[in-house]
PDB file with SEQRES, HELIX, SHEET and CRYST1 records, atoms N, CA, C and O in Angstrom:
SEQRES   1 A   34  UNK UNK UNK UNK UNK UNK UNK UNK UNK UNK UNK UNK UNK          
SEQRES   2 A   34  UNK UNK UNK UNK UNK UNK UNK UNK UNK UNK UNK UNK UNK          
SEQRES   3 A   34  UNK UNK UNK UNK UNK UNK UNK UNK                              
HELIX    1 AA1 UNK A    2  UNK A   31  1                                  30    
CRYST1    1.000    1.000    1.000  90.00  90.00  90.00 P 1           1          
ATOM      1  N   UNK A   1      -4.781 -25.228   0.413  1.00  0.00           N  
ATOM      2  CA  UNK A   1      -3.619 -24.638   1.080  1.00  0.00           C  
ATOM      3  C   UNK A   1      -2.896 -23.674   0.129  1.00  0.00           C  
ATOM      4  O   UNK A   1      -2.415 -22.608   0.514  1.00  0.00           O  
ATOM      5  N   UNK A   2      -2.850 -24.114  -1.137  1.00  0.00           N  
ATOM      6  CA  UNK A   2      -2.082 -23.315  -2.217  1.00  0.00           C  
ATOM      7  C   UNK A   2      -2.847 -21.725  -2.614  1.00  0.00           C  
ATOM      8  O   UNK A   2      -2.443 -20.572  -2.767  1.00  0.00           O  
ATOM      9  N   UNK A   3      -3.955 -22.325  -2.660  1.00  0.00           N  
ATOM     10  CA  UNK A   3      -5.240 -21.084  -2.593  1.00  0.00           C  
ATOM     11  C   UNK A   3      -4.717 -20.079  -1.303  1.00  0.00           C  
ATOM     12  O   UNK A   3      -4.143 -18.990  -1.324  1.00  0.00           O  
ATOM     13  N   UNK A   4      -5.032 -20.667  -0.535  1.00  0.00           N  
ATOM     14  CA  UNK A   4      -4.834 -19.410   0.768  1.00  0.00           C  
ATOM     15  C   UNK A   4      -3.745 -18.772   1.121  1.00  0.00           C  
ATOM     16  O   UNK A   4      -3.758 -17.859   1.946  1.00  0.00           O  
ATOM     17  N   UNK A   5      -2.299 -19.356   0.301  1.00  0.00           N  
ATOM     18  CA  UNK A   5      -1.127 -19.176   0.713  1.00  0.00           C  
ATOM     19  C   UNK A   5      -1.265 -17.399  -0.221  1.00  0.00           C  
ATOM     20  O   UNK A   5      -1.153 -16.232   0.154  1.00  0.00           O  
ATOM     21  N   UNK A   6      -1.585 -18.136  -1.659  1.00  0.00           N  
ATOM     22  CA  UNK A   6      -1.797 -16.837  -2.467  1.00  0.00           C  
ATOM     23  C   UNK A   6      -2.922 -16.103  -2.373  1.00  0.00           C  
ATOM     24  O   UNK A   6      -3.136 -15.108  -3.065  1.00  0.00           O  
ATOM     25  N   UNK A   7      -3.594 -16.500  -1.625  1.00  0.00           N  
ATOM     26  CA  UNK A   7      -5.011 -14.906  -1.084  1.00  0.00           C  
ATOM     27  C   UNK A   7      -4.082 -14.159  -0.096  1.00  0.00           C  
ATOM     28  O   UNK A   7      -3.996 -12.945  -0.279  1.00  0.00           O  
ATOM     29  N   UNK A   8      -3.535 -14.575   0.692  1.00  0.00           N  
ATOM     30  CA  UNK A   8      -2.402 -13.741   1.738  1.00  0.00           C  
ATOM     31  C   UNK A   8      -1.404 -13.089   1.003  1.00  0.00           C  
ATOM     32  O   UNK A   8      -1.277 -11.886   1.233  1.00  0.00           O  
ATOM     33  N   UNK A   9      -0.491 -13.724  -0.025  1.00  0.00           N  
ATOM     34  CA  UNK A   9       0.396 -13.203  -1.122  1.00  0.00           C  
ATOM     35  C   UNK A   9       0.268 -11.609  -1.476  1.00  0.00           C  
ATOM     36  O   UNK A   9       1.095 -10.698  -1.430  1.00  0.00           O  
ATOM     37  N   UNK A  10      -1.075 -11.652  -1.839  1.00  0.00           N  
ATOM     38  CA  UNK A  10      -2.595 -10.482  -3.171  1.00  0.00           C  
ATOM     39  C   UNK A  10      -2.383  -9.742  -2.107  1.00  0.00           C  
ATOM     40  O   UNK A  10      -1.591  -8.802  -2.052  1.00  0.00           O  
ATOM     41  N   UNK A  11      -3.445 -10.343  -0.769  1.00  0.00           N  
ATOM     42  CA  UNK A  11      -3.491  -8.991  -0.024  1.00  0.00           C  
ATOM     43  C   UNK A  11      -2.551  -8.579   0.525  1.00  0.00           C  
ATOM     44  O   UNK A  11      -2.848  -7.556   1.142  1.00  0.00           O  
ATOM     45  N   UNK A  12      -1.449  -8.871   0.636  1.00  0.00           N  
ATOM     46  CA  UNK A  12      -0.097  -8.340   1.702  1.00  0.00           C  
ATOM     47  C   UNK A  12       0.287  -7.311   0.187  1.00  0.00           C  
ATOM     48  O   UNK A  12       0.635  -6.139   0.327  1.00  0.00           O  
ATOM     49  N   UNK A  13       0.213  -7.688  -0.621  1.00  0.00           N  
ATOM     50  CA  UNK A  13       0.609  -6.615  -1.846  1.00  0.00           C  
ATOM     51  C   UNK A  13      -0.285  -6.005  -2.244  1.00  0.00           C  
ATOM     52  O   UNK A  13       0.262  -5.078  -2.840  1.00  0.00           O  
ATOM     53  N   UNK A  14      -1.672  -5.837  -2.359  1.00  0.00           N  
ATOM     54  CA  UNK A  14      -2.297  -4.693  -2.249  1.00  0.00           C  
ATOM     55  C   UNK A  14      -2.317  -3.847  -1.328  1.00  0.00           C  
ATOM     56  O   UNK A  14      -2.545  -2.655  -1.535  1.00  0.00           O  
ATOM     57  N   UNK A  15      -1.968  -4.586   0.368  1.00  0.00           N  
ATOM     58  CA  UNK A  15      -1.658  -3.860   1.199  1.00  0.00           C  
ATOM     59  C   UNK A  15      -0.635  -2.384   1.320  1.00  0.00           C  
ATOM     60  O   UNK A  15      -0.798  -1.198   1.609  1.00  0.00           O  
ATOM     61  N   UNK A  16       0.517  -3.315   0.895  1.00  0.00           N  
ATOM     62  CA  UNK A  16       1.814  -2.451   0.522  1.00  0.00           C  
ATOM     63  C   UNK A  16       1.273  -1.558  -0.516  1.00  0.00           C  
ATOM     64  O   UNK A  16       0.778  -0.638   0.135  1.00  0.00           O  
ATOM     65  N   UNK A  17       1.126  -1.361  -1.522  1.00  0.00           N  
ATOM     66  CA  UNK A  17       0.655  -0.586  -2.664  1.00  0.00           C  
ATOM     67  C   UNK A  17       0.022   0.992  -2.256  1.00  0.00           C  
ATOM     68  O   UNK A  17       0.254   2.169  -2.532  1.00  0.00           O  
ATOM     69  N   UNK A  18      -1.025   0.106  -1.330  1.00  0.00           N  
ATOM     70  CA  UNK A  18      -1.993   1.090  -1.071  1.00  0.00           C  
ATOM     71  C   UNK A  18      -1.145   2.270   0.459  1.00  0.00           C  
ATOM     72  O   UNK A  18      -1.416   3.401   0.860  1.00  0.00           O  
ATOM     73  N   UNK A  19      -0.422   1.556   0.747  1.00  0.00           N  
ATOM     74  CA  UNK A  19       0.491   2.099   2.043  1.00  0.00           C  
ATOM     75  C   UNK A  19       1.320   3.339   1.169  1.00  0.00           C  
ATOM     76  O   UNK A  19       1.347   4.568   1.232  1.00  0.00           O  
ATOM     77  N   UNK A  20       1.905   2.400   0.411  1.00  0.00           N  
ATOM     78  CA  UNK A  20       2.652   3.043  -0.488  1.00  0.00           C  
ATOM     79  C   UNK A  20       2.106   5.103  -1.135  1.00  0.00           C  
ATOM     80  O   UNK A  20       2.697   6.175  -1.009  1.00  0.00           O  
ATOM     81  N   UNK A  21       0.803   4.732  -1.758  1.00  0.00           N  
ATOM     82  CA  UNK A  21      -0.059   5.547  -2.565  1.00  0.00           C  
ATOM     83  C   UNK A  21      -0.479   6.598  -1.121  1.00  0.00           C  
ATOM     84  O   UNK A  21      -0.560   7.826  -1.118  1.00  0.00           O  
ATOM     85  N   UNK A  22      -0.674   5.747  -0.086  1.00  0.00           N  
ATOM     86  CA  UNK A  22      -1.142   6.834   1.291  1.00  0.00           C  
ATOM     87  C   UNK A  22       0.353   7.738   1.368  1.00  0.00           C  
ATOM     88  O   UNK A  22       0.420   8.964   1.276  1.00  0.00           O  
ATOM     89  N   UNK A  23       1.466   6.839   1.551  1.00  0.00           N  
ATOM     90  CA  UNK A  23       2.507   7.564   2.043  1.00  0.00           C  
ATOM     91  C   UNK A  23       2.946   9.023   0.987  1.00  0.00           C  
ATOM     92  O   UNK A  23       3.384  10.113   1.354  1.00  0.00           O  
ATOM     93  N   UNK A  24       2.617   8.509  -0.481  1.00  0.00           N  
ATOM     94  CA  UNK A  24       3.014   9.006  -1.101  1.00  0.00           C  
ATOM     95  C   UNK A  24       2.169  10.385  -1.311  1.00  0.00           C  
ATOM     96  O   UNK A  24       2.621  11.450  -1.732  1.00  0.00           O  
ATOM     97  N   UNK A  25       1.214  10.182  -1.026  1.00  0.00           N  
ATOM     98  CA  UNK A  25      -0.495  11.719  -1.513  1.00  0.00           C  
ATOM     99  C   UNK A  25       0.414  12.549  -0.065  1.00  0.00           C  
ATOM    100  O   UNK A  25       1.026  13.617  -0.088  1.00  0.00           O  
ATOM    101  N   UNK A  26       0.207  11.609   1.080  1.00  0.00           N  
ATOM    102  CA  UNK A  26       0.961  12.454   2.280  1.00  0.00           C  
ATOM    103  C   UNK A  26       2.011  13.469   2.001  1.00  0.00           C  
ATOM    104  O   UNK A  26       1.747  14.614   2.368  1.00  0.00           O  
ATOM    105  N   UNK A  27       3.052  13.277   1.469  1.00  0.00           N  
ATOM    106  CA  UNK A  27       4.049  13.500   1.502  1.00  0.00           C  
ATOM    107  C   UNK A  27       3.515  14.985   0.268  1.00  0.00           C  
ATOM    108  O   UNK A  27       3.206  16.126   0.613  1.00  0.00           O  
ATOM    109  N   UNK A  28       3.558  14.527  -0.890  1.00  0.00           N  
ATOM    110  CA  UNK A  28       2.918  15.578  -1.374  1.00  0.00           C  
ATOM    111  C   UNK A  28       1.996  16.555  -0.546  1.00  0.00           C  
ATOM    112  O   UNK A  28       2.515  17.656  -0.364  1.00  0.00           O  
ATOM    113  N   UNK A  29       1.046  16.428  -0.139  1.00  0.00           N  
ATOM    114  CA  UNK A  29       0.587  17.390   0.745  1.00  0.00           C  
ATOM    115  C   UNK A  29       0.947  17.870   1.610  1.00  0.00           C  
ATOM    116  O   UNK A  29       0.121  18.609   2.145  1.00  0.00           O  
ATOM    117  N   UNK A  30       2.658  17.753   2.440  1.00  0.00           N  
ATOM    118  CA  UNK A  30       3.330  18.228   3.493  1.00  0.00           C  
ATOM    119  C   UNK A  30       3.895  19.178   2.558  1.00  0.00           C  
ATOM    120  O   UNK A  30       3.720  20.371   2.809  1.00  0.00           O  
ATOM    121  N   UNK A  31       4.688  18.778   1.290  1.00  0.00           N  
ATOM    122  CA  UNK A  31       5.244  19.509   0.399  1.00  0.00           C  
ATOM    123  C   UNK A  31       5.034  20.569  -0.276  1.00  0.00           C  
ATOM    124  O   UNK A  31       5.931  21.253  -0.768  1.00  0.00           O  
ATOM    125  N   UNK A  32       3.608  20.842  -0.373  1.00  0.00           N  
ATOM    126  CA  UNK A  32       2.529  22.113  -0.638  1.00  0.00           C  
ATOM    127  C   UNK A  32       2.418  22.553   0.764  1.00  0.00           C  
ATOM    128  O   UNK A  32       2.725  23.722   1.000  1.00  0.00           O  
ATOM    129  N   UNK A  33       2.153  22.040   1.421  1.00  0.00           N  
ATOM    130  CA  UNK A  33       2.156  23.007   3.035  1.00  0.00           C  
ATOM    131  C   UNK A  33       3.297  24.024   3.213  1.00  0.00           C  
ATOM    132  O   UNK A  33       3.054  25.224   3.081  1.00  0.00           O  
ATOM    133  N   UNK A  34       4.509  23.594   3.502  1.00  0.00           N  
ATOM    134  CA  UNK A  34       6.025  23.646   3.636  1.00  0.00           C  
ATOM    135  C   UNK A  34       6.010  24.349   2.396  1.00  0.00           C  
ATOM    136  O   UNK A  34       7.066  24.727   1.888  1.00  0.00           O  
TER     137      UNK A  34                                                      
END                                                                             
């Protein structure tokens, strides 16, 4: 149970990270457009 609580933990925060790194390349590339 302790195991799986923190495999969900990892991926909900690599999740975010990687959301993060998308939002962020995005945004830069609107910013060179504009």
């Amino acid at each position: 149970m302790i195991r799986l609580s923190f495999v969900l933990v990892g991926g909900s925060i690599i999740i975010g990270v990687y959301v993060n790194l998308k939002i962020n390349t995005i945004g830069k590339a609107d910013k060179r457009v504009s």
